[in-house]
N, C-alpha and C positions, 0 to 999 in steps of 0.2 A: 672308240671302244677303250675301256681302260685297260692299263696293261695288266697281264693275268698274272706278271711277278710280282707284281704291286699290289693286286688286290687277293695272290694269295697268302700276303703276309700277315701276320698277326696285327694290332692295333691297341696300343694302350693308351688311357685317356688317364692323364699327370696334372698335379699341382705340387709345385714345389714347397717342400718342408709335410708333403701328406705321406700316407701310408702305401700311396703307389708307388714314394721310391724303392721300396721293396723289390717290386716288379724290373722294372726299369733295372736294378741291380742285376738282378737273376738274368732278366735279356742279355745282360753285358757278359757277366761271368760264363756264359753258354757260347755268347757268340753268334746268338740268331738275328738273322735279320728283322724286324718290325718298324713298323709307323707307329711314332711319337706322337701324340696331339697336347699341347700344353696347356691347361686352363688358368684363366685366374679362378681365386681361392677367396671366398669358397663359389665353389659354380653356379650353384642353386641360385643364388646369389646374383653374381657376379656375369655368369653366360646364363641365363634361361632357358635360351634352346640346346642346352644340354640336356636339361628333361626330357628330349624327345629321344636321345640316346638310354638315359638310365634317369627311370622316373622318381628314384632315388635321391637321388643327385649329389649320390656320394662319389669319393674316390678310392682306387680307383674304378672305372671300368679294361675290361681286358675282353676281348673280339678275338676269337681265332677260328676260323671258318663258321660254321653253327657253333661254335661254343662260346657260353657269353659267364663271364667269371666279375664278381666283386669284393671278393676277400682277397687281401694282397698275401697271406701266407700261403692261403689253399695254392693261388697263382704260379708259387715258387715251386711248392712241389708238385705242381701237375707239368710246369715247364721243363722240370729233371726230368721226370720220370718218363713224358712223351719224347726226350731225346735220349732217355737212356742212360742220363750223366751220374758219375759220381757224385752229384749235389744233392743226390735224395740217397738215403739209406734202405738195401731191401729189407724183406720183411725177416728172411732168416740170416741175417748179416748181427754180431754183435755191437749194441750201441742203437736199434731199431725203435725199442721202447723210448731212449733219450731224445733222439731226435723227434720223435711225433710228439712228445712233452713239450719240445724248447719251444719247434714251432708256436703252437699257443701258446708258452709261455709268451712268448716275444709281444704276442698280438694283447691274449687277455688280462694277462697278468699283469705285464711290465709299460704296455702303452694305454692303455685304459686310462687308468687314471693320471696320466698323463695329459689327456685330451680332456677331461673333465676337470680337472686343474686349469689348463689353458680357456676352457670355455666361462669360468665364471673369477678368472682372473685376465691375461692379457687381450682376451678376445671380446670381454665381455664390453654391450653398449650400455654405455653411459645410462647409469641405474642401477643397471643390472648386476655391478658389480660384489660377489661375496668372496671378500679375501677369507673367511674363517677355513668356506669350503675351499678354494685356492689352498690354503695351507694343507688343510687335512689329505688332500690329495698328494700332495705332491710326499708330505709322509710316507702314507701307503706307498710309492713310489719308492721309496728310498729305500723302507724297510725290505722288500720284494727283490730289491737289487740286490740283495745281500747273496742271496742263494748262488747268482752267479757269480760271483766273487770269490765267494767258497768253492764252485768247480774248478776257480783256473787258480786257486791257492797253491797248486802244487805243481804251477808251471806248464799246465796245461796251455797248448798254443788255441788251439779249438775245443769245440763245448760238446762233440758227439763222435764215436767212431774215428778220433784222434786225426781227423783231417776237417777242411773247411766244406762246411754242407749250406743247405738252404736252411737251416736252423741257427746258422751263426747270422745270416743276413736277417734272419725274422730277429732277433734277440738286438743283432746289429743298429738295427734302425730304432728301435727303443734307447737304446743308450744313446746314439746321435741327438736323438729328440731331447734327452734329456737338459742338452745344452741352449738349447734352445727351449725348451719349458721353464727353466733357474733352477734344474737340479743338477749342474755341474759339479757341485761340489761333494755327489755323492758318486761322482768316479773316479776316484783317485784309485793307485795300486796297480793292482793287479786289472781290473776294472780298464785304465786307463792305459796299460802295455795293450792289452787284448785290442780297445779299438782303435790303438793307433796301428796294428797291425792288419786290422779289417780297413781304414782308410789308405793304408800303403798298396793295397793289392790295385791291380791293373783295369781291375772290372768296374771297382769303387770307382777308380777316376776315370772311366768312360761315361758312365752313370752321370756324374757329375759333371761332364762337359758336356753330354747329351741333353741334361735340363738347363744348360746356363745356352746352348745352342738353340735351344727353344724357346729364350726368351722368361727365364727365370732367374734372374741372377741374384734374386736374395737365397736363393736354398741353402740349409742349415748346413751346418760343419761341425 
């Protein structure tokens, strides 16, 4: 029989440098226990009977009893808010409008085109390559980043409610990424204090031992 601690833990399905680091964060900075499963990248791909999990076969997927989740922002704050944590903002708390913003920001705004950059630049097969679009994305990127540069202009440590939320991690991994896409050079500043402040914290480097423990040791920095 399997064990009933084991199988009532949550389940998140990872690839390193994907949008389920998100997840994976949020598990750490909470504190909850879950099972890791680590794919290579990309799954669809790479493990095919992942499609029997998520006929998607995107990342992440996220398992917690009947509930089955694949947006890595939604994940974050459904994970605060079923424990109750300071990581999600309520709804008559000031700073509630900002954080439900960042969230998508993080996801639509600032990693989009990110991923579309990446897909018809470093990822793209032999052919298929179009740097124009490469370029122009990674633009849109840069320009988009400015917004938040402009909130922490004034020495702000965090980007909602003057404390660290699930909205710093959604904004968080967009800016990681960006080192890894070759938009590094649009974090200098203030940009660049913020996330060396988000990689200092304790949860970050759980996160990141937990996917290097899985068997990912290229994940982005």
């Amino acid at each position: 029989m399997p064990d009933p601690q084991t199988a009532a833990r949550p389940r998140l399905y990872h690839c390193a440098a994907a949008r389920s680091f998100r997840c994976l964060w949020a598990l750490e900075e909470l504190g909850r226990p879950y099972d890791l499963v680590v794919m290579p990248f990309p799954p669809r791909y790479a493990a095919p009977e992942y499609l029997e999990d998520n006929p998607l076969g995107t990342i992440p997927l996220f398992l917690d009893g009947d509930v089955r989740m694949t947006e890595s922002v939604a994940i974050c704050d459904y994970l605060a808010r079923k424990a109750g944590s300071d990581l999600a903002i309520a709804t008559d708390e000031p700073g509630f409008g900002d954080y439900c913003d960042l969230l998508s920001f993080g996801e639509a705004t600032l990693t989009t085109p990110q991923t579309v950059s990446l897909r018809y630049g470093r990822f793209a097969r032999p052919g298929e390559e179009r740097p124009e679009i490469d370029q122009d994305y990674r633009d849109v990127f840069q320009n988009r980043v400015t917004r938040i540069a402009d909130r922490l202009a004034d020495g702000s440590e965090y980007l909602a409610a003057g404390r660290f939320t699930m909205a710093d991690i959604s904004i968080g991994y967009a800016l990681i990424l960006a080192g890894f896409s070759g938009n590094a050079d649009a974090l200098a500043g203030p940009l660049a204090a913020y996330l060396d402040r988000l990689k200092a914290r304790d949860g970050f480097k759980r996160a990141r031992a937990a996917e290097k423990a899985g068997g990912q040791p290229d994940a982005i920095d």
